[in-house]
Residue frames as a rotation matrix with the C-alpha (Angstrom) as fourth column:
UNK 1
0.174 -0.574 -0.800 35.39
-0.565 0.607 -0.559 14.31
0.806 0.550 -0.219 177.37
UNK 2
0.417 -0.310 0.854 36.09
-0.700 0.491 0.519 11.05
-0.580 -0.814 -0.012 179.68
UNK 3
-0.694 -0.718 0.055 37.55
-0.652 0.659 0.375 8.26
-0.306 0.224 -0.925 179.43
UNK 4
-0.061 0.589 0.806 36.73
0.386 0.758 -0.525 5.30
-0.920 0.279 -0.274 177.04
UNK 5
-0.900 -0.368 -0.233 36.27
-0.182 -0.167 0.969 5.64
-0.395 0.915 0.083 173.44
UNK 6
-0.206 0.977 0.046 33.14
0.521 0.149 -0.840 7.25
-0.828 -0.149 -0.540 173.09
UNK 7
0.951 0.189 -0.247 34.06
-0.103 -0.557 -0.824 9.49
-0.293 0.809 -0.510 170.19
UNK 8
0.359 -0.876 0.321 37.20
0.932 0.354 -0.078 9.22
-0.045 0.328 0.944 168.08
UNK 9
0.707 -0.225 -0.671 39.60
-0.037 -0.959 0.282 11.98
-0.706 -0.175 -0.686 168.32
UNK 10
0.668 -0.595 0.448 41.85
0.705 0.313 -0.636 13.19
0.238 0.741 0.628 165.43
UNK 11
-0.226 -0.807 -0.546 45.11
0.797 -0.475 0.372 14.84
-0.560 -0.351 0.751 165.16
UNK 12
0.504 0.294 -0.812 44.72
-0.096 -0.915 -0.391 19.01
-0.858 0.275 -0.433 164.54
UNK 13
0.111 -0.867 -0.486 47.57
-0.665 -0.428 0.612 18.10
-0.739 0.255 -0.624 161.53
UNK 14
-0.791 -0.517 -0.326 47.88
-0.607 0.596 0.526 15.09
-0.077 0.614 -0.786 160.09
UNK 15
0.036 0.843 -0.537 43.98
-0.811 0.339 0.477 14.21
0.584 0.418 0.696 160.34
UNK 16
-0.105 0.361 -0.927 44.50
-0.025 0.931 0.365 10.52
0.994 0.061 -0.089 162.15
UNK 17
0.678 0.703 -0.215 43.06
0.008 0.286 0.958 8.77
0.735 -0.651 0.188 164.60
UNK 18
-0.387 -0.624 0.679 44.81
-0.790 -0.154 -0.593 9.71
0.475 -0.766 -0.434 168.12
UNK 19
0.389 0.406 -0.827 44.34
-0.107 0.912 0.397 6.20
0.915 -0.065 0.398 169.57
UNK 20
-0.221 -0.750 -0.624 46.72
0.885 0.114 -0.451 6.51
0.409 -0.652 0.639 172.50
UNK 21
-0.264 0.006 -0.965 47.75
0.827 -0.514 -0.229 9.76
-0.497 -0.858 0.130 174.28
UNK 22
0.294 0.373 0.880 46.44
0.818 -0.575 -0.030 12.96
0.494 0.728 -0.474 173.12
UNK 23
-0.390 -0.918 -0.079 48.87
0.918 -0.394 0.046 16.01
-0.073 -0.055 0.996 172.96
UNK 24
0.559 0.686 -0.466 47.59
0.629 -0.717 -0.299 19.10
-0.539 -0.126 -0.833 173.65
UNK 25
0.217 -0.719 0.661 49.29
0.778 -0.281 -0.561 21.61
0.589 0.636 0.498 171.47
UNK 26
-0.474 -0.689 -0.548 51.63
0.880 -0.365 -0.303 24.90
0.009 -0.627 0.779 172.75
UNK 27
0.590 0.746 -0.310 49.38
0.369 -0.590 -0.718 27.99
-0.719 0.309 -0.623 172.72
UNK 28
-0.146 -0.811 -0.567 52.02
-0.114 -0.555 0.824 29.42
-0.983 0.185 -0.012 170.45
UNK 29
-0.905 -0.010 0.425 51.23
0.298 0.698 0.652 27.24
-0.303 0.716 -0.629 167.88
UNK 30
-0.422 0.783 -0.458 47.47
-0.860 -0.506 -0.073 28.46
-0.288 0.363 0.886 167.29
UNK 31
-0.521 0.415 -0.746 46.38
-0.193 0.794 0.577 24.89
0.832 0.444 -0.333 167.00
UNK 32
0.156 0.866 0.475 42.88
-0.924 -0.043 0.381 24.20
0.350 -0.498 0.793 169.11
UNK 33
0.596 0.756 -0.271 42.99
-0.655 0.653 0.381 20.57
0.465 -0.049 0.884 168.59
UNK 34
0.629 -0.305 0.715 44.74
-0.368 0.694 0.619 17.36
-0.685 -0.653 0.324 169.71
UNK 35
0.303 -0.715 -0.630 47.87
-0.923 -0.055 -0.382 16.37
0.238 0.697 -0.677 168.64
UNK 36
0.708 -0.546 -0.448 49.35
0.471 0.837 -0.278 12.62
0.527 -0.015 0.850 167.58
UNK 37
0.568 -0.813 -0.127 52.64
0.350 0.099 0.931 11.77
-0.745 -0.574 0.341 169.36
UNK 38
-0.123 -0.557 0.821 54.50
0.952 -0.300 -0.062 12.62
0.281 0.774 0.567 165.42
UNK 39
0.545 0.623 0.562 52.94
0.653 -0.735 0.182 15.60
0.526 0.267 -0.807 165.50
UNK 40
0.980 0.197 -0.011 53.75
0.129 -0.596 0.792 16.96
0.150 -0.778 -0.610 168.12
UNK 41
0.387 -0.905 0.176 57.15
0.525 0.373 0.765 15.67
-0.758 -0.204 0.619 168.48
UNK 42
-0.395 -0.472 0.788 57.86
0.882 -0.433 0.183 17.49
0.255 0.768 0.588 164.71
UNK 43
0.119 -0.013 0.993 56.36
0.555 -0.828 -0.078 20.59
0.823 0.560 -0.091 165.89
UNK 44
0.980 -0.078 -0.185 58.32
0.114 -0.544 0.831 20.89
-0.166 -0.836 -0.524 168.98
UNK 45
0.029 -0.992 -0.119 61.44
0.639 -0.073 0.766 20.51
-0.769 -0.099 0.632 167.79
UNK 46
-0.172 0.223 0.959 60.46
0.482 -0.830 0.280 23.17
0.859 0.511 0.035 164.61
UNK 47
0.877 0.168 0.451 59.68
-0.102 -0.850 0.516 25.65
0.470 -0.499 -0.728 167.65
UNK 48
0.952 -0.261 -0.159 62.87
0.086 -0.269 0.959 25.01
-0.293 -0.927 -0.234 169.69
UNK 49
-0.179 -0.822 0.541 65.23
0.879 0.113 0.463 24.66
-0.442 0.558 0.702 166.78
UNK 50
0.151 0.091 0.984 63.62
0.683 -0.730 -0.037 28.35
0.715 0.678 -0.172 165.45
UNK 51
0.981 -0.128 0.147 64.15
-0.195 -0.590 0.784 29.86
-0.014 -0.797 -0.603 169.16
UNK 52
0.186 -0.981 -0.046 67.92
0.475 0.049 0.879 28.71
-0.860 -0.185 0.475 169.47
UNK 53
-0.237 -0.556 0.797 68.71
0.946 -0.319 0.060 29.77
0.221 0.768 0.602 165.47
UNK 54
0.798 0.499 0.337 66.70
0.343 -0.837 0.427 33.64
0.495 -0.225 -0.839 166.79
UNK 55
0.893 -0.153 -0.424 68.91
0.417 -0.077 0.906 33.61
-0.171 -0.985 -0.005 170.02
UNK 56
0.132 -0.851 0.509 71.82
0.988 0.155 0.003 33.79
-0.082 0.502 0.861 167.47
């Protein structure tokens, strides 16, 4: 992979084009691929909002 937009990259989740930055994902998560900015953003707070309700 380099730079430039020699191949299109999709999100591991929601399927679309990652046009911008591309989000690697937490190993936790079991997800190989690249992650949109949504994406990611919904499935960090679902991991840090299921570690604080645990901690209880």
């Amino acid at each position: 992979m380099g730079i430039g937009r020699s191949g299109q990259t999709k999100c591991g989740i929601c399927n679309k084009e990652i046009k911008d930055f591309k989000y690697v994902a937490m190993p936790q998560w079991n997800i190989s691929e690249y992650l949109c900015g949504v994406c990611y953003s919904q499935k960090l707070t679902e991991y840090y909002i299921k570690r604080e309700v645990k901690g209880k």
